[in-house]
C-alpha positions as a printed NumPy array, in Angstrom:
array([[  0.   ,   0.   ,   0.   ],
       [  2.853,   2.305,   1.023],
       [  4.674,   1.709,  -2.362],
       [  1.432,   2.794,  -4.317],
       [  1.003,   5.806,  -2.587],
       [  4.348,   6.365,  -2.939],
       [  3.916,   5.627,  -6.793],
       [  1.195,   7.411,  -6.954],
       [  2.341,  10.954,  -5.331],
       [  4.906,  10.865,  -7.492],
       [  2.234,  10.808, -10.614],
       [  0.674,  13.921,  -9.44 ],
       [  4.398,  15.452,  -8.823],
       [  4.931,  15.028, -12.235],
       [  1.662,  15.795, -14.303],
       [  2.822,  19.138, -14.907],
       [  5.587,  18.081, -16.725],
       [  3.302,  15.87 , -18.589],
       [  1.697,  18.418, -19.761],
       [  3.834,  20.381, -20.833],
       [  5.627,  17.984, -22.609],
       [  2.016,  17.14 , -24.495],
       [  1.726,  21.165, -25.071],
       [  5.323,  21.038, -26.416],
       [  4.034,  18.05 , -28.804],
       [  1.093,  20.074, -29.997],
       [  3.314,  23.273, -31.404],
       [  4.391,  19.681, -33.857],
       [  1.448,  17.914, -34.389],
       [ -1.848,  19.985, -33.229],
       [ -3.755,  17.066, -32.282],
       [ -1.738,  16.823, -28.397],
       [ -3.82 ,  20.1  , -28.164],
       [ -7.196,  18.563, -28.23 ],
       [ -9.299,  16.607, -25.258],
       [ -7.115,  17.312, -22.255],
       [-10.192,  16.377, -19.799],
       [-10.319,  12.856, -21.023],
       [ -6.634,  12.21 , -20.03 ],
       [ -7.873,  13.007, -16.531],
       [-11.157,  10.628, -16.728],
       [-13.531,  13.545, -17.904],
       [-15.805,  12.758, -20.181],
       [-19.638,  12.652, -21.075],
       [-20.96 ,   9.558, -19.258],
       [-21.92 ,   6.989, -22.709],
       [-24.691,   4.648, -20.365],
       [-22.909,   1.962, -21.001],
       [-22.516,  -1.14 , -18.704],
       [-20.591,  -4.262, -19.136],
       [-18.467,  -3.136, -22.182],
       [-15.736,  -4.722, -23.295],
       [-12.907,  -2.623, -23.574],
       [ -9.536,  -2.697, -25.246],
       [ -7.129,  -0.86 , -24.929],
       [ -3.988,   0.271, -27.357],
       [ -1.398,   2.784, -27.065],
       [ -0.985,   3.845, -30.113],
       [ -0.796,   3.357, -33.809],
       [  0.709,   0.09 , -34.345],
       [ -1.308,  -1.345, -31.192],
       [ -4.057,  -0.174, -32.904],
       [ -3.47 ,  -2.31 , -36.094],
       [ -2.541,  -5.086, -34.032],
       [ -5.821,  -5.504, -32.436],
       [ -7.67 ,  -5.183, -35.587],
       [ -8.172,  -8.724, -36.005],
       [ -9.149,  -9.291, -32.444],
       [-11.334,  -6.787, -32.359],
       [-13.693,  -7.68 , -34.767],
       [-13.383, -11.297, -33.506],
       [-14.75 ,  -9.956, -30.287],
       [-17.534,  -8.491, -32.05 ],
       [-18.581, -11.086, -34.012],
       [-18.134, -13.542, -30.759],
       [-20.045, -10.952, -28.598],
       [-22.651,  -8.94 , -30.547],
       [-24.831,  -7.963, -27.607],
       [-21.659,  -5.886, -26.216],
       [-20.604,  -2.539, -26.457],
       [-17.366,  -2.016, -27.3  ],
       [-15.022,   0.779, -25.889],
       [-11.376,   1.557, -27.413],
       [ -9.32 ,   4.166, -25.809],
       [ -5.723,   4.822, -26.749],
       [ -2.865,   7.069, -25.68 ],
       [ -1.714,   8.966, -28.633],
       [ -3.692,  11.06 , -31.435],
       [ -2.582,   8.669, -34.276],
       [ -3.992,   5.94 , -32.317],
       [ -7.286,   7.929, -31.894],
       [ -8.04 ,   8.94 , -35.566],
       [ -7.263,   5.112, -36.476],
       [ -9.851,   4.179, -34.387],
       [-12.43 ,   6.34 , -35.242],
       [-11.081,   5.592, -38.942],
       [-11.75 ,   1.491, -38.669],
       [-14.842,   1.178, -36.881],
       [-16.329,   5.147, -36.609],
       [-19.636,   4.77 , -34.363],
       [-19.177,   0.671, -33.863],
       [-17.288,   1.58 , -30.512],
       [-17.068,   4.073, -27.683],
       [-13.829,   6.253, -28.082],
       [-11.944,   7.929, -25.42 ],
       [ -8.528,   8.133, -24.075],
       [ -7.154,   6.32 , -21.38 ],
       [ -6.935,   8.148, -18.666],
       [ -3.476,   8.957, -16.811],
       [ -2.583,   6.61 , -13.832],
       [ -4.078,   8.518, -10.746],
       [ -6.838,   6.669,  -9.066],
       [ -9.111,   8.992,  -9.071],
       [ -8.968,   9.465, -12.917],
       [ -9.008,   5.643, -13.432],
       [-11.742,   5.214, -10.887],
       [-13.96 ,   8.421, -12.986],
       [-13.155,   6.24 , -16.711],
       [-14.135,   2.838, -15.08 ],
       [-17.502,   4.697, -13.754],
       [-18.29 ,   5.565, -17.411],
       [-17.298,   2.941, -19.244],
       [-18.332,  -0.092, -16.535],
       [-16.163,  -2.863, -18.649],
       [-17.089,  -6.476, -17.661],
       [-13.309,  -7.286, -19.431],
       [-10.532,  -5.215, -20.001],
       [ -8.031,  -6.666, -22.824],
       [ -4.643,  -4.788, -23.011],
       [ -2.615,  -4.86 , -25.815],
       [  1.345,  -5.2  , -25.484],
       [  2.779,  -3.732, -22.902],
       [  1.079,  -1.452, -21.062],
       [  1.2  ,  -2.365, -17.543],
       [ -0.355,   0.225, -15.195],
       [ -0.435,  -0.119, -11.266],
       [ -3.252,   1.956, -10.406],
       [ -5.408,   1.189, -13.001],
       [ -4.579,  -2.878, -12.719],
       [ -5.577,  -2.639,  -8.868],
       [ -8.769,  -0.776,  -9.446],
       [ -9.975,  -3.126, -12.436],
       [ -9.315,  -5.447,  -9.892],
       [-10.864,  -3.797,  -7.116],
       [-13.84 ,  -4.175,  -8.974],
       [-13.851,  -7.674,  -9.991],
       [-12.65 ,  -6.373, -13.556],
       [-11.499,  -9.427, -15.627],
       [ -7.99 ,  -8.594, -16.856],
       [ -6.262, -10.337, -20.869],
       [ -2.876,  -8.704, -21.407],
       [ -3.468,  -9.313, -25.498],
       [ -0.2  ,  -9.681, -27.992],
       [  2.252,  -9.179, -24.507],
       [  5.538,  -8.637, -25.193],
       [  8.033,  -7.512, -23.286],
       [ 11.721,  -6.044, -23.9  ],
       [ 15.092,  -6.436, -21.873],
       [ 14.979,  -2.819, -22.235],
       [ 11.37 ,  -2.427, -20.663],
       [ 12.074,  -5.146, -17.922],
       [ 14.87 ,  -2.834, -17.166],
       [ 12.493,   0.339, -17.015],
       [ 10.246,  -1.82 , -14.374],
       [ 13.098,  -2.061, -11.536],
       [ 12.208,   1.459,  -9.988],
       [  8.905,   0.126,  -8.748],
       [  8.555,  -3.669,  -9.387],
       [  7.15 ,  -4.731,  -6.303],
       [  4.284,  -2.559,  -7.508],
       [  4.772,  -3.719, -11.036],
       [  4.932,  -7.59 ,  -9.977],
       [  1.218,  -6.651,  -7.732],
       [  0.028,  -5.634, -10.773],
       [  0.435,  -8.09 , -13.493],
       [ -0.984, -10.61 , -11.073],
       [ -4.127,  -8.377, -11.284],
       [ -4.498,  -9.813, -14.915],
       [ -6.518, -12.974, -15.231],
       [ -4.494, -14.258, -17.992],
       [ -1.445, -13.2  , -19.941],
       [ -1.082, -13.878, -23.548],
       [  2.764, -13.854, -24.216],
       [  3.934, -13.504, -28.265],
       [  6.648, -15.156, -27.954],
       [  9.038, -17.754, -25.718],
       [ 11.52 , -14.719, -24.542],
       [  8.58 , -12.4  , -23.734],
       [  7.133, -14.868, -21.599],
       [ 10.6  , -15.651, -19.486],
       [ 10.426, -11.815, -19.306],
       [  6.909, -10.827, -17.895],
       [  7.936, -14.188, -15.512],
       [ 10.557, -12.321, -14.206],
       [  8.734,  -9.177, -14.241],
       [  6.494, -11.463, -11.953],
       [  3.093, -12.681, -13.991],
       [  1.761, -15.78 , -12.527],
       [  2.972, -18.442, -14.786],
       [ -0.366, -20.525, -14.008],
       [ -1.899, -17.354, -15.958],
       [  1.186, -16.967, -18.41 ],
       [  1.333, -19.002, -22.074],
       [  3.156, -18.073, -25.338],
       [  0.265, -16.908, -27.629],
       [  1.971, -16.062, -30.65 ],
       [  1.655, -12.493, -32.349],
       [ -1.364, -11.458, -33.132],
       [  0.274,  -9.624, -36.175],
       [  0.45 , -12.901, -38.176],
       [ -3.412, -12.792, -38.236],
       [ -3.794,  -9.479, -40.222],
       [ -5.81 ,  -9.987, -43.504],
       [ -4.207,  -7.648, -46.253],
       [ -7.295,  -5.787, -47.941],
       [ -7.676,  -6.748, -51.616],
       [ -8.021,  -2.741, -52.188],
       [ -4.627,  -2.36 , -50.593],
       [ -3.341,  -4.521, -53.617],
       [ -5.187,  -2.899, -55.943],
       [ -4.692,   0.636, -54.493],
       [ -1.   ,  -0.509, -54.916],
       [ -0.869,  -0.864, -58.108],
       [ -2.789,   1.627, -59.531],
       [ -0.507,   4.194, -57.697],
       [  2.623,   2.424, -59.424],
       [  1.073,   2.295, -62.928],
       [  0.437,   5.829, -62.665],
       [  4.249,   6.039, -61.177],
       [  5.465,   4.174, -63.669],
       [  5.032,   0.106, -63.812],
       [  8.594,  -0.649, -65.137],
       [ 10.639,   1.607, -62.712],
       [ 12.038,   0.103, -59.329],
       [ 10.645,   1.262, -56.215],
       [ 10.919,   1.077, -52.474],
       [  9.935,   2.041, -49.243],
       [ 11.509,   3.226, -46.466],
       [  8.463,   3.198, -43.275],
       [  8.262,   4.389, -40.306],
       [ 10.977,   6.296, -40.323],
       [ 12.574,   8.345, -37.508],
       [ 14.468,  11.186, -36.999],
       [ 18.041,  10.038, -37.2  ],
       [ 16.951,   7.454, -39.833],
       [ 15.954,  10.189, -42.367],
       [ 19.503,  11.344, -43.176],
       [ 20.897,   7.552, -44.012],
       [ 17.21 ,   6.897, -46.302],
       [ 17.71 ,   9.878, -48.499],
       [ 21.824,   8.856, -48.795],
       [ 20.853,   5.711, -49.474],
       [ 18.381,   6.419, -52.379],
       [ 20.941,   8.853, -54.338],
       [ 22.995,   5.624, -54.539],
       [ 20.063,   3.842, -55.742],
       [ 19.819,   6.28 , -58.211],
       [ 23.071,   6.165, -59.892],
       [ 22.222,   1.951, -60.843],
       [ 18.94 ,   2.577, -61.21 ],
       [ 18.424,   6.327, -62.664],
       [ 14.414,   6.155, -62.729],
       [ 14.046,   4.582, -59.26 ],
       [ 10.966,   6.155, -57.187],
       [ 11.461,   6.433, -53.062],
       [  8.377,   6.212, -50.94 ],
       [  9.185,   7.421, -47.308],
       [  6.954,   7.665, -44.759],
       [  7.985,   8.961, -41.26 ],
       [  6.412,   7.266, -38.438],
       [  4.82 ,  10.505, -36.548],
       [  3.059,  13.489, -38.245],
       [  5.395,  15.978, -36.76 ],
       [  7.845,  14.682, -39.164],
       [  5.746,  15.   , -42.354],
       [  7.308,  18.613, -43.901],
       [ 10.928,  18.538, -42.348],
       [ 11.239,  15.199, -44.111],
       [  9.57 ,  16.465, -47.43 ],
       [ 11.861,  19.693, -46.892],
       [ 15.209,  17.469, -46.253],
       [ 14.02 ,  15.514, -49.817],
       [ 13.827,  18.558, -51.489],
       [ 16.712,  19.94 , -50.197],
       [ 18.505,  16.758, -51.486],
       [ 17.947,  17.657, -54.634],
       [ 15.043,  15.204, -55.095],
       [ 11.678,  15.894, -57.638],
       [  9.432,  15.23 , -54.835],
       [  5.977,  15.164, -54.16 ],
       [  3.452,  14.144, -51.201],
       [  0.42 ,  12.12 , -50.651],
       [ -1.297,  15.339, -48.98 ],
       [ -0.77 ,  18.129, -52.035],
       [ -0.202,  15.704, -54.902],
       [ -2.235,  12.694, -53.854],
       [  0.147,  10.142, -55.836],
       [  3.651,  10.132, -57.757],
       [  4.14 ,  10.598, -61.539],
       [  7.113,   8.864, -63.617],
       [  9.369,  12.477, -62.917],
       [  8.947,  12.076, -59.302],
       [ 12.258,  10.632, -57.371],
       [ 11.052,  10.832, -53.993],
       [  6.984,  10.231, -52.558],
       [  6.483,  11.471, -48.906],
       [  3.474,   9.698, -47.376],
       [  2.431,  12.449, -45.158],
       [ -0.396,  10.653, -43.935],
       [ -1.921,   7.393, -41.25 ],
       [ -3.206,   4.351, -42.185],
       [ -2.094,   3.956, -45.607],
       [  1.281,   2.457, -45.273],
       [  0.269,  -0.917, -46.349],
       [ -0.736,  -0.104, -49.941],
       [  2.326,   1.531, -50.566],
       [  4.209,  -1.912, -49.321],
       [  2.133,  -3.295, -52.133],
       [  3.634,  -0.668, -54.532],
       [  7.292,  -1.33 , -53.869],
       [  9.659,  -4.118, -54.597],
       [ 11.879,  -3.543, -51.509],
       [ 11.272,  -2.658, -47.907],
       [ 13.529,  -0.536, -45.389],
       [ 11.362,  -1.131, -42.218],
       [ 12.205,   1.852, -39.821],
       [ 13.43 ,   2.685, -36.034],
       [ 16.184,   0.238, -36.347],
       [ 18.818,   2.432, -37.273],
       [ 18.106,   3.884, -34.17 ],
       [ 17.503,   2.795, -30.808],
       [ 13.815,   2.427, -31.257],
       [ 13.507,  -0.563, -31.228],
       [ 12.356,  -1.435, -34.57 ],
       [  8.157,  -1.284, -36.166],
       [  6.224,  -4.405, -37.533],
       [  8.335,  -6.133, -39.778],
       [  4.773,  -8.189, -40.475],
       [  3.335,  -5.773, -43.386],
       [  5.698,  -6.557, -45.997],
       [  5.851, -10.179, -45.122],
       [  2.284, -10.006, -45.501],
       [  2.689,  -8.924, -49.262],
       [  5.99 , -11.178, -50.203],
       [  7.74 ,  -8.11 , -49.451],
       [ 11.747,  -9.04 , -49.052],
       [ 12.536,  -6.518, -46.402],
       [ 15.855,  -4.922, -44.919],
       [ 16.362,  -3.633, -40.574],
       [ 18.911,  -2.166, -39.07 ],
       [ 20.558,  -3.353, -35.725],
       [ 18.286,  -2.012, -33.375],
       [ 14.737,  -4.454, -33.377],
       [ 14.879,  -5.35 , -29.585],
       [ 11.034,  -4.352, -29.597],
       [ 10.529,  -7.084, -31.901],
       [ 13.576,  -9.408, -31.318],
       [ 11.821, -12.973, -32.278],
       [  9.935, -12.249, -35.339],
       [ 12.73 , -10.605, -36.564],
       [ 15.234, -13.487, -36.167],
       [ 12.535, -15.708, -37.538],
       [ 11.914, -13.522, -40.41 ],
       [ 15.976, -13.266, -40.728],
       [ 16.294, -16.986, -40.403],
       [ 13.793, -17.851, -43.019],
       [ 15.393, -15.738, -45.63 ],
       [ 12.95 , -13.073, -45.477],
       [ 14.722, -10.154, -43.912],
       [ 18.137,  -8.985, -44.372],
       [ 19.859,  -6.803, -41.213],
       [ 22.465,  -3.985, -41.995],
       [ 25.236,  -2.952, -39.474],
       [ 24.268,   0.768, -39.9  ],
       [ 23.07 ,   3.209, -42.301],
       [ 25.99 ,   3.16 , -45.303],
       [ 25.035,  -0.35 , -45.403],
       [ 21.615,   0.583, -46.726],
       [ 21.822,   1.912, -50.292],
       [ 24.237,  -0.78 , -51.528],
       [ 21.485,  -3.32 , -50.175],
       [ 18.582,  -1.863, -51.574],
       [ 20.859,  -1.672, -55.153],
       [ 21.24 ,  -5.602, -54.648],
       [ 17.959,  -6.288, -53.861],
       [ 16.5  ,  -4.395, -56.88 ],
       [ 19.173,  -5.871, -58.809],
       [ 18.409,  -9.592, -58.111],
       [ 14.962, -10.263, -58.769],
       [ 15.029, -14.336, -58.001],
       [ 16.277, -13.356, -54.483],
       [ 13.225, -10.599, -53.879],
       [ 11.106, -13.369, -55.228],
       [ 12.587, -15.837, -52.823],
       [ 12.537, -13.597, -49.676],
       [  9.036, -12.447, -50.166],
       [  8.215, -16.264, -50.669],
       [ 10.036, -17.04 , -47.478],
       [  8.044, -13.877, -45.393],
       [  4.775, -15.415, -47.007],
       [  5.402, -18.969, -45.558],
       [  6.059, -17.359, -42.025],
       [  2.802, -15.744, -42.216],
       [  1.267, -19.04 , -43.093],
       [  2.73 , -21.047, -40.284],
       [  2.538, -18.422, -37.424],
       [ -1.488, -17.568, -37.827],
       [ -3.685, -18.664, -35.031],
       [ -3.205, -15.461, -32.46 ],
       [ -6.548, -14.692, -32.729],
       [ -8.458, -17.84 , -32.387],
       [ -5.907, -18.749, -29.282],
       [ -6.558, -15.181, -27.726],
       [-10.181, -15.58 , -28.303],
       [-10.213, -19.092, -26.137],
       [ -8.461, -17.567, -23.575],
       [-11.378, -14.398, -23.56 ],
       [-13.833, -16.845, -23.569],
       [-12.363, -18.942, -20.822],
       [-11.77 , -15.602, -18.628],
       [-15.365, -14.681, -18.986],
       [-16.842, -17.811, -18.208],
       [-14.584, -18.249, -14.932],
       [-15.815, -14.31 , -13.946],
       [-19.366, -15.043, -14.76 ]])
């Protein structure tokens, strides 16, 4: 008790920072500006009761849950649904997906009384939890209130284990609030072990990632922005890209240009803040460049496409031949890998994927990923890759078959649920 008041004091010592830093990341991208109340459990009350709710951070927790999602609702069409997330990229991917199929809000900050104000509103029978977002307060008052508890897709880095020591007593009380814990992989379930989950609750899951169902308007949005591109030039995609990363992309693809002079680059920088320095630092390069937001698509002049935009990115995998999957030439931790594979995508990483450590040695194993040492390693790859098409067709062969033989996420992750709720009914 001592600990979480402890934990908790600090919280309130440090919300003004908090905000601040969120005002300081709304002068970038205006949408920190908006809904402030809600991050303090202030909203209009919805009259809802018994809702399951899910909750994911952010973008790519979003897309995650996609699949699981609408399993739930299929599985449970008498429910209301409520999704809250943390970030505003998260939010507008929501409300993009399922619009006025679900309740919408943000998740609250970590004080009790905030958590206790959302859980009034929202009155969730089952609480699923995507990844890694372990919360002490709001873990003890979900189960304070006989709140059933499925930590979705858990994973859990060396790095974030690390980040847990300050306060893992409290951390350690609070995964054992969870009724179950679905682990993606072997090494994130020694992890949240150690991080103290209660291994009669614990089981490797799998990643709910290999689930995702690629949109036949993705392919076919695909390639009608690369015939009007150009069909016979070579293009690729550097996503989810981050400052740091930008520098080594646009290096990289003035390389590609000298082998391949009508080459096309489609970057797309993984947060909005970065949409016009990264268009600027193209055009500074010296690269014809246009953007999804003013020109809508590329034409066969254009060197360099900046998708200034969320929720597209897979399409544009469907328009390249190679992949640079960003944050790993930084320490990021790396993005989903997942997307390309999806698509037979042969796909390139830096050194730095410890947020997604066993797909990516799987994917490398298999043949369908190929890690650089740094940066200067890039454009010479991406040459050989678009040089060599039996080895692009072989690596995106090799991502498809890992696709095939890791699907099941869902279905596991939807026994579990079911389990969970019958044992709290």
């Amino acid at each position: 008790m001592f600990q979480r008041l402890i934990y908790t004091l600090t919280l309130y010592l440090l919300t003004p920072f908090v905000l601040y830093r969120l005002a300081a990341r709304g002068f970038k991208y205006h949408g920190y500006f908006g809904r402030w109340r809600e991050r303090f459990g202030f909203f209009d009350d919805p009259h809802i009761r018994d809702s399951i709710w899910i909750h994911a951070v952010s973008l790519g927790e979003v897309n995650a849950a996609v699949p699981l999602i609408e399993a739930l609702m299929r599985r449970y069409r008498d429910s209301r649904f409520v999704i809250t997330t943390v970030t505003p990229t998260g939010s507008e991917r929501v409300q993009q997906l399922f619009g006025e199929r679900v309740f919408h809000v943000y998740l609250p900050y970590d004080l009790t009384p905030a958590v206790k104000r959302f859980l009034d509103r929202v009155r969730p029978r089952l609480a699923v939890i995507m990844e890694t977002e372990i919360w002490p307060n709001l873990f003890m008052t979900c189960a304070e209130r006989g709140i059933a508890i499925v930590i979705a897709n858990a994973r859990l880095s060396q790095k974030s284990l690390r980040g847990y020591w300050p306060i893992q007593p409290l951390a350690r009380r609070a995964v054992r609030c969870a009724s179950f814990v679905a682990a993606q992989s072997s090494s994130d379930y020694e992890r949240l072990r150690q991080l103290g989950a209660d291994a009669s609750r614990l089981a490797v899951v799998g990643n709910l990632k290999f689930d995702m169902a690629v949109p036949a308007c993705a392919r076919e949005r695909g390639a009608a922005f690369r015939a009007a591109a150009g069909d016979a030039r070579p293009v690729w995609i550097a996503a989810s890209t981050h400052e740091g990363e930008e520098l080594a992309v646009l290096k990289a693809h003035a390389a590609v240009l000298r082998r391949f002079p009508d080459a096309l680059l489609l970057i797309a920088p993984r947060h909005p803040e970065r949409f016009k320095p990264v268009a600027a630092a193209c055009r500074a390069y010296g690269f014809r460049t246009s953007t999804r937001s003013e020109e809508g698509g590329a034409t066969p002049a254009c060197q360099c496409f900046v998708i200034d935009s969320m929720g597209e990115l897979i399409q544009f995998y469907a328009a390249a031949d190679v992949a640079f999957v960003g944050g790993s030439l930084v320490p990021v931790g790396g993005h989903n890998l997942l997307e390309p594979a999806a698509l037979a995508r042969p796909a390139i990483v830096g050194p730095q994927t410890f947020n997604f450590e066993e797909v990516t040695e799987d994917l490398i194993a298999a043949g369908a990923v190929l890690r650089i040492a740094d940066g200067d390693a890039l454009g010479p790859t991406v040459v050989r890759l678009l040089s060599r098409d039996v080895e692009r067709r072989s690596m995106g062969e090799a991502a498809h078959a890992v696709m095939e033989r890791e699907r099941g996420a869902v279905e596991r992750t939807m026994t579990i649920v079911e389990r969970v709720l019958k044992r709290e009914a």
